[in-house]
C-alpha positions in Angstrom: -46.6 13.0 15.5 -43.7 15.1 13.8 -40.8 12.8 13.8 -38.4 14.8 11.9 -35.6 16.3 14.3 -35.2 12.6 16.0 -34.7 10.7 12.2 -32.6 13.9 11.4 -30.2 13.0 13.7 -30.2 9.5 13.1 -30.1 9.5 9.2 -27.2 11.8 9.7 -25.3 9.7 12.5 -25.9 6.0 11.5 -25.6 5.2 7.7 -21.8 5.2 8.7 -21.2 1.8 7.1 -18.9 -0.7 8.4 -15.1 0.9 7.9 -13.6 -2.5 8.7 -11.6 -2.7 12.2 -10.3 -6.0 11.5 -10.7 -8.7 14.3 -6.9 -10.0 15.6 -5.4 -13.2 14.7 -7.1 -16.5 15.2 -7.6 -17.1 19.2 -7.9 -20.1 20.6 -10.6 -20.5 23.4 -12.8 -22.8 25.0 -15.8 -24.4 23.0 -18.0 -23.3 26.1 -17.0 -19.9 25.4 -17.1 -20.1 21.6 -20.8 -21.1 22.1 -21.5 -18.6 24.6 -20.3 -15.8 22.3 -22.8 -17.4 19.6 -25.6 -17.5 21.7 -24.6 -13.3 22.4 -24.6 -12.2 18.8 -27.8 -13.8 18.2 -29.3 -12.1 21.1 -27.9 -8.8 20.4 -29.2 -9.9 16.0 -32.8 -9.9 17.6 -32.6 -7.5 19.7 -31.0 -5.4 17.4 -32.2 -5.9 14.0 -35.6 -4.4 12.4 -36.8 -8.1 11.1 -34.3 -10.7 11.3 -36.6 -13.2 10.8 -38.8 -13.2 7.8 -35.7 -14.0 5.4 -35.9 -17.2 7.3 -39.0 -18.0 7.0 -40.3 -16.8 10.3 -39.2 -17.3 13.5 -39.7 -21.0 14.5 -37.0 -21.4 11.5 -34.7 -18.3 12.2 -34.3 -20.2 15.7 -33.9 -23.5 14.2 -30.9 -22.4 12.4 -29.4 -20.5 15.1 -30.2 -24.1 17.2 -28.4 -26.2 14.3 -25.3 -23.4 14.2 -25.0 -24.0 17.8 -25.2 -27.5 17.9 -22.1 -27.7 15.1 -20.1 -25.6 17.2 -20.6 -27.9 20.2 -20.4 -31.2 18.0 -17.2 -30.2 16.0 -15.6 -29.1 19.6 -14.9 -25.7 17.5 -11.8 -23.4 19.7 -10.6 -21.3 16.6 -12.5 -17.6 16.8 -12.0 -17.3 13.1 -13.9 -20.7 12.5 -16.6 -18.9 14.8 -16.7 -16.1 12.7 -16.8 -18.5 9.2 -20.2 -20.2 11.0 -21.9 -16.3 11.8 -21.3 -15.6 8.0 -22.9 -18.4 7.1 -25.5 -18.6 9.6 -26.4 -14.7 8.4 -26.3 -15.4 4.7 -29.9 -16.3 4.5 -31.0 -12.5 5.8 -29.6 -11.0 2.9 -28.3 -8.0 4.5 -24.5 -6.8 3.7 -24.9 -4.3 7.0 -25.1 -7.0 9.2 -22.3 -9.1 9.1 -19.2 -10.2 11.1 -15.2 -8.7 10.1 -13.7 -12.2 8.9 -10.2 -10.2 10.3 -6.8 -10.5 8.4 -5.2 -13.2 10.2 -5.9 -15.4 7.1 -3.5 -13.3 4.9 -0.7 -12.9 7.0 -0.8 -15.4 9.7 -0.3 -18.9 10.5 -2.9 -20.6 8.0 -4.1 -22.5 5.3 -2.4 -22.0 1.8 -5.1 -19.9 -0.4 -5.1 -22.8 -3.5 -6.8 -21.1 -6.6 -5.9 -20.2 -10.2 -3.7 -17.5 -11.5 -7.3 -16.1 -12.8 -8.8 -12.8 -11.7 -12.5 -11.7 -12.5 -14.6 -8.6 -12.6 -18.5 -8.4 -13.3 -20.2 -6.8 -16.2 -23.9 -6.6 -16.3 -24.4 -10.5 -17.6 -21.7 -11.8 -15.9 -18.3 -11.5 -15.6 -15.0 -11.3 -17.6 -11.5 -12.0 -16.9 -9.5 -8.9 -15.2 -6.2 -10.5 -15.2 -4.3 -14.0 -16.0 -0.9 -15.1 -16.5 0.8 -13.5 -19.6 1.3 -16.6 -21.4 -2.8 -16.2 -21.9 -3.1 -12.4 -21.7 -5.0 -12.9 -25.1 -7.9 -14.4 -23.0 -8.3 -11.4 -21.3 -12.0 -10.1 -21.8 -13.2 -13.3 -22.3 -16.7 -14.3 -20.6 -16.8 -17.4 -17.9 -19.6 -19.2 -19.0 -18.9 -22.3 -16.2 -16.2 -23.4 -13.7 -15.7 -27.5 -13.6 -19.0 -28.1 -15.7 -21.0 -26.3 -13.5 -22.6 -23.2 -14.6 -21.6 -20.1 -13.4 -25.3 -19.0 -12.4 -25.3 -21.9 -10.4 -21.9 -21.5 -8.4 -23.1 -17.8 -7.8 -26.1 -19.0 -6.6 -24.7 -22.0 -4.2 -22.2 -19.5 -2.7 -24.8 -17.8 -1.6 -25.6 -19.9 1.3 -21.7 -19.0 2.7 -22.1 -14.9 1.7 -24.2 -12.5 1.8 -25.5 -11.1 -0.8 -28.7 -8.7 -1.6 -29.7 -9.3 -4.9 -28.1 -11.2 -8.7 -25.4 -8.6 -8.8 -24.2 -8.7 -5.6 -23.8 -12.7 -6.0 -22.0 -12.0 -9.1 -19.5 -9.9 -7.0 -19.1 -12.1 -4.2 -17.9 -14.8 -6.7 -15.2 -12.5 -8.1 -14.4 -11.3 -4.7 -14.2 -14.7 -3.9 -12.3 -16.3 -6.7 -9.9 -13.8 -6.3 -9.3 -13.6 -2.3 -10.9 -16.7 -0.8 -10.3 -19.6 -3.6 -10.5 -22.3 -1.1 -14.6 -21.8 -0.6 -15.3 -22.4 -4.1 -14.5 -25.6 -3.0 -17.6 -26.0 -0.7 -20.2 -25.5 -3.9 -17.4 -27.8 -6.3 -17.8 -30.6 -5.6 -14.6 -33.2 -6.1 -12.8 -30.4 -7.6 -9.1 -31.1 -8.4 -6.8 -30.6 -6.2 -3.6 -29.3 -8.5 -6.1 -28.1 -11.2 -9.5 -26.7 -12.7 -10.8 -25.8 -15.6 -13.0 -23.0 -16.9 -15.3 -22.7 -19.9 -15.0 -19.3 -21.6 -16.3 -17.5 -24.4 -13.6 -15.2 -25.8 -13.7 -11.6 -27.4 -14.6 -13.5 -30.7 -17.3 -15.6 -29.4 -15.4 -19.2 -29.4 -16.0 -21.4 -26.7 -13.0 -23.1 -25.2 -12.4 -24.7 -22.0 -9.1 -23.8 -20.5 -7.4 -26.0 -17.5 -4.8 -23.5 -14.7 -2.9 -24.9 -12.3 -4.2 -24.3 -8.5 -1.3 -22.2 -6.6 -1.3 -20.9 -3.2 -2.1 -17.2 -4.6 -0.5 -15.6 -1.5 2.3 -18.1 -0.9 4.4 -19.7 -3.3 2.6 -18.3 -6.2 2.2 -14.4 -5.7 5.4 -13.8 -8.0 3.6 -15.4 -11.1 3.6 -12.7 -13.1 -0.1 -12.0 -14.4 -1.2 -9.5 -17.6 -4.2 -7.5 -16.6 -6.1 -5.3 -18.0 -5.8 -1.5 -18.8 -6.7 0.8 -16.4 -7.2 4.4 -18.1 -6.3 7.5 -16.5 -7.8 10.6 -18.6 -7.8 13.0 -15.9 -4.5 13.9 -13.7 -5.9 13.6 -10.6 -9.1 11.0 -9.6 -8.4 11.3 -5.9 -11.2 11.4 -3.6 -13.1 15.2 -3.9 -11.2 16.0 -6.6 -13.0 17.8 -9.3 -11.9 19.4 -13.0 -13.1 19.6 -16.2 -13.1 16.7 -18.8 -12.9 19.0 -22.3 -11.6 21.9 -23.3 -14.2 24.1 -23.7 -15.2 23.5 -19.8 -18.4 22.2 -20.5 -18.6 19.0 -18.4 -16.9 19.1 -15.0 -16.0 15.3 -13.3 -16.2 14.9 -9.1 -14.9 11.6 -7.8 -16.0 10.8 -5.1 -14.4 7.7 -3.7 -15.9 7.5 0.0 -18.5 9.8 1.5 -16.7 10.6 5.1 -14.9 13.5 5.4 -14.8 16.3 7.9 -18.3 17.2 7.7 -19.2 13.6 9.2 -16.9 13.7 11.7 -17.5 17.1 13.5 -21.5 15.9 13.7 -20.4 12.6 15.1 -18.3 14.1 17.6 -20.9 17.2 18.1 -23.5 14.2 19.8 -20.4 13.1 21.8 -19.5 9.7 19.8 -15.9 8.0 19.5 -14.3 9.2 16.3 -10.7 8.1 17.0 -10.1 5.5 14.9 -12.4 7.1 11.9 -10.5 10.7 12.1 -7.0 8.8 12.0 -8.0 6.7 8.9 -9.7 9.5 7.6 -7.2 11.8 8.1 -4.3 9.6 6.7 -6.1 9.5 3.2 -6.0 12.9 3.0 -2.6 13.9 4.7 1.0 12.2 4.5 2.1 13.6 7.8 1.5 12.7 11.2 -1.9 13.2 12.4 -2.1 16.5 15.0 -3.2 15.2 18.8 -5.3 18.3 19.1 -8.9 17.0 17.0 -9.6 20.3 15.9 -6.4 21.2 13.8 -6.4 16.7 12.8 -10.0 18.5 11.3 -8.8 21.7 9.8 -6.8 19.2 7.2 -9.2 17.0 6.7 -11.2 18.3 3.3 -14.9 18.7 3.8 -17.3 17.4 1.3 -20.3 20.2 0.9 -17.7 22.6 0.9 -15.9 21.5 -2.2 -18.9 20.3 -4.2 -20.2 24.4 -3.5 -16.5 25.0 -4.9 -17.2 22.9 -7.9 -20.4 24.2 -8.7 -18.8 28.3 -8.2 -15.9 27.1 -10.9 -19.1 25.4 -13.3 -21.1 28.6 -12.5 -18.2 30.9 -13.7 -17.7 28.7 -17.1 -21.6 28.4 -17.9 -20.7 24.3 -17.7 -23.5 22.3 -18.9 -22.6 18.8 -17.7 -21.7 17.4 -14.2 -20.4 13.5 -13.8 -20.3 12.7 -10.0 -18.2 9.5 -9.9 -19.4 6.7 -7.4 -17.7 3.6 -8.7 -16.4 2.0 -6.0 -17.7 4.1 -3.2 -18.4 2.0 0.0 -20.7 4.5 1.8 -20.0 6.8 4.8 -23.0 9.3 5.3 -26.5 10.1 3.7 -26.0 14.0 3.3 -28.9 14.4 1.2 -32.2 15.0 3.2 -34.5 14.2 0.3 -36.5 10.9 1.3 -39.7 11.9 2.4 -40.3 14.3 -0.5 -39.7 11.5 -2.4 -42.2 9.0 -1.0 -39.2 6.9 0.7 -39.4 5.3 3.9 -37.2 4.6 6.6 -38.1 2.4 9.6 -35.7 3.0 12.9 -35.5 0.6 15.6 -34.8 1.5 19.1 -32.5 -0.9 20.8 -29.7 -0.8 23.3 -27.3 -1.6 21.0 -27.8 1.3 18.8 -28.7 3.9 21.4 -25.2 2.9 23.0 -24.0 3.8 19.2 -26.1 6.9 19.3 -24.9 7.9 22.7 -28.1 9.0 23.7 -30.6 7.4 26.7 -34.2 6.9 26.1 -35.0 9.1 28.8 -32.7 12.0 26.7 -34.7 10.8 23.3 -37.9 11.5 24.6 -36.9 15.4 26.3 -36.1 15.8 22.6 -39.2 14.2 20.9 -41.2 16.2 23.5 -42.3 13.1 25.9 -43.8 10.6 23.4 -43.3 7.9 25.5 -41.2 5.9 23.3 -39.3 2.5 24.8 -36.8 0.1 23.5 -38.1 -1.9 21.0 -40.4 0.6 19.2 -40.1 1.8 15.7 -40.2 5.0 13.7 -41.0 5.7 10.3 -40.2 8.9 8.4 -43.7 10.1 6.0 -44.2 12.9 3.5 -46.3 14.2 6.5 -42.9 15.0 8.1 -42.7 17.6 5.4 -46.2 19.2 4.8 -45.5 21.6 1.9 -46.5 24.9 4.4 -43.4 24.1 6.5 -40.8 24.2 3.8 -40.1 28.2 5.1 -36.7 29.9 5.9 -37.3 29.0 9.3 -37.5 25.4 9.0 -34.4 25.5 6.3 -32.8 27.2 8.4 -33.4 24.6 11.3 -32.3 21.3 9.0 -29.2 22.9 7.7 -28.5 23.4 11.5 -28.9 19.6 11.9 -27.6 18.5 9.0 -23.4 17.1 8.5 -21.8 20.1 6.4 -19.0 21.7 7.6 -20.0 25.3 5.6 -23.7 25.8 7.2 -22.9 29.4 7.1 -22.7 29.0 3.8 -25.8 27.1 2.9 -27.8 29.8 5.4 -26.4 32.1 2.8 -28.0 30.5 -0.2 -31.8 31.1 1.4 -32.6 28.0 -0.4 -31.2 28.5 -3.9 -29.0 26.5 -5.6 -25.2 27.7 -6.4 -25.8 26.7 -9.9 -27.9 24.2 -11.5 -26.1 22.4 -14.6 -28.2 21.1 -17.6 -27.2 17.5 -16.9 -26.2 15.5 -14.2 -24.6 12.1 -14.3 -23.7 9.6 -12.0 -21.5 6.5 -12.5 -21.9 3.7 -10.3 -20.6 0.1 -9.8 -21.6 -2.6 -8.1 -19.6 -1.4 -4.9 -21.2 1.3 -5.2 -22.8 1.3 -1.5 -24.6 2.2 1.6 -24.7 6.0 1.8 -23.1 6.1 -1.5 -25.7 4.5 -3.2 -28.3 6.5 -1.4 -26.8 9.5 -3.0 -27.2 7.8 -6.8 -30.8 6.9 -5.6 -31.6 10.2 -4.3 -29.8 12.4 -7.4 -31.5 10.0 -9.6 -35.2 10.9 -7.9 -34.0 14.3 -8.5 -33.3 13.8 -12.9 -29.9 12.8 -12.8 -28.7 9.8 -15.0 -27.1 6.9 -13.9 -24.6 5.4 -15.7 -22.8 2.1 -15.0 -23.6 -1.3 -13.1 -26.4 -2.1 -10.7 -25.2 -1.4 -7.4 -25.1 -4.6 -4.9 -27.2 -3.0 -2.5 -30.9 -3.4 -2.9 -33.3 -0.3 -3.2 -35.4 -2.1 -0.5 -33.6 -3.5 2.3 -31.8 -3.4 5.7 -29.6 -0.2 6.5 -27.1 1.0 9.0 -24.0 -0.7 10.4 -24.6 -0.7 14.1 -21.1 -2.2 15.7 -20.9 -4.8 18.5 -18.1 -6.5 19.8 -18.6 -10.5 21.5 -17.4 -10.4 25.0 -14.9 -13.5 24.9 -13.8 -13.8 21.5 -13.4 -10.2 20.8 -15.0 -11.1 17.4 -16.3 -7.5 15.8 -19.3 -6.8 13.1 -22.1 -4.9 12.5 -26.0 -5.1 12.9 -28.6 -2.7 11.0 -31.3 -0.9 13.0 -33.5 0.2 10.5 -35.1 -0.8 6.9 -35.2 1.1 4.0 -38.3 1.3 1.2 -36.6 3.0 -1.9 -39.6 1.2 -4.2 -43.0 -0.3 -4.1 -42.5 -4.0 -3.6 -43.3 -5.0 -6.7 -41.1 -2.6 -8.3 -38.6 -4.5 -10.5 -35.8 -2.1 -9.3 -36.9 -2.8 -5.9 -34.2 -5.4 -5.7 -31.5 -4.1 -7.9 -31.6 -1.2 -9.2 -30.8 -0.7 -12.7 -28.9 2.3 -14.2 -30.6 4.1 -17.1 -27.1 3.7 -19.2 -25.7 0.5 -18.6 -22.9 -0.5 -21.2 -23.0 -4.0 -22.6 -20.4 -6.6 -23.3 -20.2 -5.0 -26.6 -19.0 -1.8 -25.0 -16.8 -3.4 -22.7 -14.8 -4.8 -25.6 -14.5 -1.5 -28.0 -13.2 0.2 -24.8 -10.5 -3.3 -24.7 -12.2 -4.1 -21.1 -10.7 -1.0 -19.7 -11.2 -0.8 -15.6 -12.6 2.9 -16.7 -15.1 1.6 -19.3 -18.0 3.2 -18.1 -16.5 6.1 -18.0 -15.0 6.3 -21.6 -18.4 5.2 -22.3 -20.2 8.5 -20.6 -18.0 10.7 -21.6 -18.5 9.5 -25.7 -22.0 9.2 -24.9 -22.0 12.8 -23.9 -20.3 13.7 -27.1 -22.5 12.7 -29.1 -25.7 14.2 -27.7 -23.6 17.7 -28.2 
């Protein structure tokens, strides 16, 4: 059974990752109604989610911690919706899926609430670990320097035990979380330290010159009282005049290596699809729109669209200004790329599987019945609950003719499809190199677009990415009918690798600079960057 037009239209539609609506201010409700909206989300989790049980152990033990969540919430008489949504975070960390999740809201930043008590610290990761970002000037010379363990406690470990309270996919990604939250959330680093000081704490560090020393802060209320300490941080390079999302120019005078950025992948093309197959795009045209425009957003959608830039068309405007200049090199910046849409239609070809599930919840996101599914997939007799899978069989070598080009550029999100008809399957140019810089936040549909470049010769260059190679996909929203709480379930799971693959948890980029590199470039936020762009001087 051919399966392509029905995943087409999915890939397209639902790798739209999470673009945070925040939940309102902590509500107070009932505990009956706090429970209620427990015992929703983890019907909708199973209903919804491709295998939300084998991360637990099976079954009999994903229930028993949804029973012992439950229980806490009626034992602790819990009212507060943001203490509900604290309990789903941790009752999800387990299925080590960053899709699936619920929005933790704002209301702890600039509401009534508890003071934020951490260090005038701030950290970023590296490949081993991480280094200190920023710190009050009076130690600015510490900047660089590498935390080898917070209150005796190794850092591996508190990455490790804060696991249990955030997701996290693979080493990197619990790496992050522990700057994210040292940074944001000080206050949980109290649940994995234990007796930890309450007007102090000390970190062991390895500086720049490999000395050990253990330096003692003062705890502060980071977003109180103490945001006017004033902090030293470090540089953040800007060789180009413009890094703004789709912006593209070359890095060298003699035009042979041309730099995209690429800073989010939704843009008009994803838009116009979504609202092609008749979804809601209100709140993602307005936020998209505003990162584009300064001016008020036009009521009529088509002219709000008409300013919003679209992504195939300038990377075919890029490659026409690298064509004209015989430009050898491409860099396609990723760093910090959260995801949006999978435009590149390369997984079967490439031996990579996706498995869909069909549930209410995400054919309410689809906007599409199961009775309209099954018109299109010519009756197969699908029902809630079944899967799909994408094959190479999908593509059979004999198919690959103009007409079925033709047919998946008219499925596909671009905005120019005139354009790409144009092309009859030829590329607008085809540099000598391609490389791709990624982070650890680089994600979702971002990071599908490293993988599938990569697949394709590219080199990587940067950080493993957070996101697994193998894992859960697709941020499928839901909203809980009393507390209004908000979040995301994925509907499908992604095979990138064999399972035995090393990379089949985190992937690692063929250039990775060390904590060598880091220092010659003085820690610079652009590192991996100054670090291509030398590496790519001296292969000329």
């Amino acid at each position: 059974m051919k399966l392509y037009n029905i995943f087409q239209r999915a890939a397209l539609l639902s790798v739209l990752t999470t673009m945070l609506a925040f939940n309102s201010a902590n509500a107070q409700i009932p505990t009956d109604s706090i429970v209620a909206d427990f015992n929703e989300f983890v019907r909708l989790l199973e209903e919804t989610h491709p295998d939300p049980y084998t991360n637990y152990g099976g079954k009999p033990f994903f229930r028993l911690e949804a029973m012992d969540t439950r229980f806490g919430l009626i034992e602790d008489s819990v009212t507060s919706t943001d203490e509900l949504a604290r309990r789903i975070t941790k009752f999800l960390a387990p299925l080590e899926d960053g899709h699936t999740n619920i929005d933790m809201g704002l209301s702890s930043f600039f509401e009534e609430r508890e003071p934020e008590m951490g260090a005038p610290i701030d950290f970023w990761p590296i490949s081993d670990g991480v280094v200190i970002e920023s710190i009050t000037t009076e130690h600015k010379d510490l900047i660089g320097s590498r935390l080898i363990a917070i209150e005796g406690i190794p850092l591996k470990e508190i990455c490790t035990n804060l696991a249990a309270y955030h997701t996290a996919e693979n080493e990197i990604g619990r790496i992050t979380n522990f700057c994210f939250i040292s940074s944001l959330k000080p206050n949980d680093l109290r649940k994995v330290i234990p007796d930890m000081r309450q007007d102090s704490i000390t970190f062991l560090l390895q500086t720049p010159k490999g000395k050990q020393m253990n330096l003692t802060l003062p705890l502060i209320d980071k977003y109180g009282s103490g945001s006017n300490i004033e902090l030293s941080s470090v540089e953040h390079t800007k060789p180009f005049p413009s890094q703004g999302n789709l912006s593209y120019l070359f890095v060298d005078d003699k035009k042979n290596s041309m730099y995209f950025r690429s800073s989010q992948i939704v843009s008009r093309d994803a838009l116009e699809i979504m609202i092609s197959h008749g979804m809601d795009v209100g709140q993602y045209l307005k936020r998209t729109y505003t990162q584009y425009n300064e001016d008020d957003m036009p009521n009529d959608v088509n002219k709000a669209l008409a300013k919003i830039p679209s992504f195939s068309d300038e990377f075919g405007k890029m490659l026409q200004v690298m064509k004209k200049n015989k430009s050898k090199n491409l860099i396609i910046d990723l760093r910090g790329n959260s995801g949006g849409f999978t435009y590149l239609e390369e997984a079967p070809r490439f031996g990579i599987k996706f498995i869909q599930l069909f549930s209410p919840l995400y054919m309410k996101k689809m906007n599409i019945s199961m009775e309209q599914l099954n018109a299109e997939m010519q009756d197969t007799g699908l029902i809630l609950g079944d899967y799909i899978a994408t094959s190479e069989d999908d593509y059979s070598p004999e198919e690959i003719s103009d007409k079925f080009r033709d047919r998946m550029i008219e499925q596909m999100a671009s905005s120019v499809k005139d354009k790409l008809m144009a092309q009859h399957g030829k590329p607008i140019y085809t540099p000598e190199h391609v490389y791709v810089l990624i982070n650890p936040t680089t994600y979702s549909a971002a990071f599908h677009y490293a993988f599938f470049l990569w697949k394709m010769g590219a080199t990587v260059v940067g950080l493993p990415s957070k996101q697994a190679p193998n894992t859960y996909m697709e941020a499928t929203p839901f909203e809980l009918p009393r507390t209004k709480l908000k979040g995301s379930i994925s509907n499908s799971l992604q095979l990138f690798l064999p399972k035995d693959d090393p990379n089949a948890k985190q992937f690692t980029p063929d250039l990775m600079p060390t904590y060598e590199d880091y220092k010659h470039y003085n820690f610079d936020m652009n590192t991996e960057l100054l670090f291509l762009l030398d590496y790519i001087k001296n292969q000329e």
